[in-house]
C-alpha positions in Angstrom: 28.6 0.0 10.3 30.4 3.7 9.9 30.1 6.0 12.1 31.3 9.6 11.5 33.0 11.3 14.4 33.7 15.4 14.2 36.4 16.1 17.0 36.6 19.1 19.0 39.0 20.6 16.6 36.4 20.4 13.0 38.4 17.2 11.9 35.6 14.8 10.4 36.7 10.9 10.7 35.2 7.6 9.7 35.3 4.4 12.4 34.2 0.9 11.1 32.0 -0.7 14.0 31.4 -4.6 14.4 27.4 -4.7 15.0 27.9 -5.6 18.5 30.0 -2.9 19.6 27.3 0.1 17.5 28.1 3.5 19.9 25.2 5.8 20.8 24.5 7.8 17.2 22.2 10.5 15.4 21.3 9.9 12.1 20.7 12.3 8.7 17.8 11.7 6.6 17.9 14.3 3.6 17.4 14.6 -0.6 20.1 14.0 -2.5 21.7 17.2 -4.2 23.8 16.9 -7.3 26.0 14.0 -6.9 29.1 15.7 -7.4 28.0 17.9 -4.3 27.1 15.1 -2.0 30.4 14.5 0.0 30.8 11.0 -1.1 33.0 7.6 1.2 35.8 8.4 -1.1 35.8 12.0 -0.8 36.6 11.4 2.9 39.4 8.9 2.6 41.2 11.5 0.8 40.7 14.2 2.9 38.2 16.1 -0.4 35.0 17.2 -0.7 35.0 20.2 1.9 33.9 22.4 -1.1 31.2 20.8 -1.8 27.9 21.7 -0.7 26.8 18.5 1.0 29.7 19.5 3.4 27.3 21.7 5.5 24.8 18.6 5.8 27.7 16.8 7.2 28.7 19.6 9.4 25.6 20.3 11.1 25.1 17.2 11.7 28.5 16.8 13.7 27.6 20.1 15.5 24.2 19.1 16.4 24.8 15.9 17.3 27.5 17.2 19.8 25.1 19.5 21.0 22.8 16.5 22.2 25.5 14.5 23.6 26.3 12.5 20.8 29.7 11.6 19.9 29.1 9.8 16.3 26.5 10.2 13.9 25.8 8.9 9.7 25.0 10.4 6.7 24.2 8.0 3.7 26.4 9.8 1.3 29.3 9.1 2.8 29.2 6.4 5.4 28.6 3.5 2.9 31.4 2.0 0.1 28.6 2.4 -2.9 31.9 1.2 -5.1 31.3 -2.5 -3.7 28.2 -4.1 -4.6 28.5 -6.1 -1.5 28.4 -3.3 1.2 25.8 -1.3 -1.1 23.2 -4.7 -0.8 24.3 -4.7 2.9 24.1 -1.4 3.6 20.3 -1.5 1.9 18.9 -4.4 4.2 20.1 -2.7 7.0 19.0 1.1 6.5 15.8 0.6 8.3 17.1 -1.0 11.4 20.1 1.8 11.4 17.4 4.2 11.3 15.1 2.8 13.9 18.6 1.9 16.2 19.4 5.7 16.1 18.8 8.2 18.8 17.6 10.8 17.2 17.1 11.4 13.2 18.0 14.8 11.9 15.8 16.1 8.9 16.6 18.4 7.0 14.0 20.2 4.5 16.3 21.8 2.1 13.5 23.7 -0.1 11.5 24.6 3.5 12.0 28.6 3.6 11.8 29.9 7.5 9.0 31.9 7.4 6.9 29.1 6.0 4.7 27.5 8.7 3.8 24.8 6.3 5.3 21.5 5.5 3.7 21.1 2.7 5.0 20.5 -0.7 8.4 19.7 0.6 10.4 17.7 -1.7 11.4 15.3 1.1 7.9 14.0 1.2 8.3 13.2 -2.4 10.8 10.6 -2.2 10.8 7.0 -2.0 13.6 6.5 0.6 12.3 8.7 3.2 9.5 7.1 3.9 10.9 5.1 6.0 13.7 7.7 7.7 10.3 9.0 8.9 8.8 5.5 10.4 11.6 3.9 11.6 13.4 6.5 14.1 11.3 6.6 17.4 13.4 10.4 17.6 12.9 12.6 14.5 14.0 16.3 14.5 12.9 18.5 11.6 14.8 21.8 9.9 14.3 23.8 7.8 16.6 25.5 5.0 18.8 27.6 7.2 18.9 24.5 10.4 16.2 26.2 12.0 14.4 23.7 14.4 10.6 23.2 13.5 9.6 20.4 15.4 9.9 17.1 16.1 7.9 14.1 15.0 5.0 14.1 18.3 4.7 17.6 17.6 4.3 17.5 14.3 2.3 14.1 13.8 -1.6 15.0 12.7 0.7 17.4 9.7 3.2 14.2 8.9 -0.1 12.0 8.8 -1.9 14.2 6.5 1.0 14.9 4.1 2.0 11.0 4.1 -1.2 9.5 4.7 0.3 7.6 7.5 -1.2 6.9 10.5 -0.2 8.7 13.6 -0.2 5.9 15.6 2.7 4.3 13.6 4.5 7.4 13.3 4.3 7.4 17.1 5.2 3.6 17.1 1.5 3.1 19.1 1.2 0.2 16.7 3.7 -1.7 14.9 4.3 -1.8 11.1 3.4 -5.5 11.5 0.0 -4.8 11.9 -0.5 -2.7 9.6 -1.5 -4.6 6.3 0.9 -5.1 3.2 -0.9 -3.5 0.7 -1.8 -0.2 2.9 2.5 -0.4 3.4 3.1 -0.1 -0.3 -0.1 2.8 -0.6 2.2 5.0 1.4 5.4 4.7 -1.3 2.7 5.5 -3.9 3.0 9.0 -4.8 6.9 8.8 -4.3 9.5 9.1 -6.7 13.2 7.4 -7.1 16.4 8.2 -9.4 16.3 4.8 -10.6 13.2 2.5 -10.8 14.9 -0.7 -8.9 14.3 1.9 -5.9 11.3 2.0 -6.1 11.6 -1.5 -4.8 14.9 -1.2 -2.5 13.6 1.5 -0.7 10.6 -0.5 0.8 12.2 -3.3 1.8 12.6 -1.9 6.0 9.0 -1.1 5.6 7.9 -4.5 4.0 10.4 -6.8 6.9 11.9 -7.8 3.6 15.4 -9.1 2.7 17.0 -9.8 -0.9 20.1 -8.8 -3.3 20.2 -5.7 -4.9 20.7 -6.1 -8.9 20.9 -2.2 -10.5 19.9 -2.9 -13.8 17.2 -5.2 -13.5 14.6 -2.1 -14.0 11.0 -3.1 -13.2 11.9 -6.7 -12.4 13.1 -5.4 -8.8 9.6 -4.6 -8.1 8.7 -8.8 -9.3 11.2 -9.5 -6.7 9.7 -7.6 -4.4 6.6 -8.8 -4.9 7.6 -12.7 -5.2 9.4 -11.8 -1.6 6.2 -11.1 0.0 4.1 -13.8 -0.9 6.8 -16.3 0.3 7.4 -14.6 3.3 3.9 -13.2 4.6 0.0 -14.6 5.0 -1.2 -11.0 4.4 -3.0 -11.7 1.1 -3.6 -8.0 0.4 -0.6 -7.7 -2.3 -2.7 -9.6 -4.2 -5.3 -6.4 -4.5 -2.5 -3.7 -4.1 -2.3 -0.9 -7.2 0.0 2.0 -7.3 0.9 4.1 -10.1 4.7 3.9 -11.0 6.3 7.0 -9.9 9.6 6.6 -12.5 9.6 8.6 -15.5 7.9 6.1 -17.4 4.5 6.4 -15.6 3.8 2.4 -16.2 1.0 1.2 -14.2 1.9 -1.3 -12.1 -1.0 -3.2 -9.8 -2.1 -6.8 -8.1 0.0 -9.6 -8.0 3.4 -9.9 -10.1 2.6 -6.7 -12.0 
């Protein structure tokens, strides 16, 4: 795993970390911008990308973490290689544990104005791959627009449940995702939406206990995977019943077994 570390002087730096050897570390959970202003791994091996304006997302998470006694912290834009297919598919299996292993998750709400009270209709809620940045952390901090603090996820759990329609006792980690049934799992991811419709599939894979290769390209067949995944690897019979309209520009409906 790679950690970022800001030193006392501003200088951002990456360190490559064996699993056994994983420092204390915050973690980011955000949406995307324009991909040529999300600081990307490369940007950072050549010393670019300061001008862009995922830059600020990387700062304030170096600040903030520092400021609760972290030295290192992650951001998914620029922590992972997504040039090697290999590290992408490892980095994938692992996001949820990296997640749930961090001390505290940083969100940041990037369309949440400050003097809005509500949460709702956030973007962030929208998207397939923060569903579970929200479940896994036991720590999540939330900000708005300008890195104002508005909460964490205790505070803020009967809101986060009726937004997500998950239950507060497994945003609070009461109960495990475990028992909680498969099909009630998938419900949650829904009403989400992906950039490329194999996500739809990848990004449930923490929130499933789910391992397997990641093939960009395949299109709807990632979900098949998904599915075929399940069956061989759970009793919970309730994929069998599971619908969920297809959140991809396509609008397929997809539902039950093997859709």
């Amino acid at each position: 795993m790679r950690l970022l570390r800001r030193s006392d002087t501003g200088v951002i730096t990456l360190t490559q970390f064996s699993e056994k050897d994983i420092p204390h570390y915050a973690i980011l959970s955000h949406t995307w911008g324009a991909d040529v202003e999300e600081v990307t791994f490369g940007d950072l091996l050549n010393g670019t990308g300061k001008d862009k304006l995922g830059y600020k997302k990387i700062l304030f998470c170096g600040e903030q973490a520092a400021r609760d006694g972290l030295e290192y912290f992650w951001l998914d834009t620029c922590c992972i290689d997504k040039s090697s297919s290999a590290e992408l598919t490892e980095a994938i299996n692992s996001m949820f544990k990296w997640y749930r292993a961090s001390d505290i998750c940083y969100v940041f709400f990037s369309d949440l104005e400050p003097e809005k009270h509500s949460l709702w209709g956030c973007k962030w809620f929208r998207r397939g791959w923060t569903l579970q940045e929200l479940i896994a952390p036991s720590n999540v901090r939330f900000y708005d627009e300008e890195w104002n603090f508005r909460g964490d996820k205790l505070s803020l759990r009967s809101e986060l449940a009726s937004i997500t329609q998950v239950d507060p006792d497994v945003l609070t980690n009461a109960i495990s995702l475990a028992e909680v049934p498969v099909a009630v799992r998938m419900s949650w991811a829904a009403r989400r939406e992906t950039k490329r419709e194999e996500d739809r599939a990848y990004s449930l894979l923490g929130i499933l206990g789910i391992n397997m290769p990641m093939l960009y390209g395949e299109g709807e067949n990632a979900f098949i995977r998904l599915q075929k995944e399940i069956i061989r690897n759970s009793p919970d019979m309730s994929v069998f019943g599971w619908t969920q309209r297809n959140t991809t520009v396509e609008g397929d409906q997809h539902s039950g077994l093997l859709a």
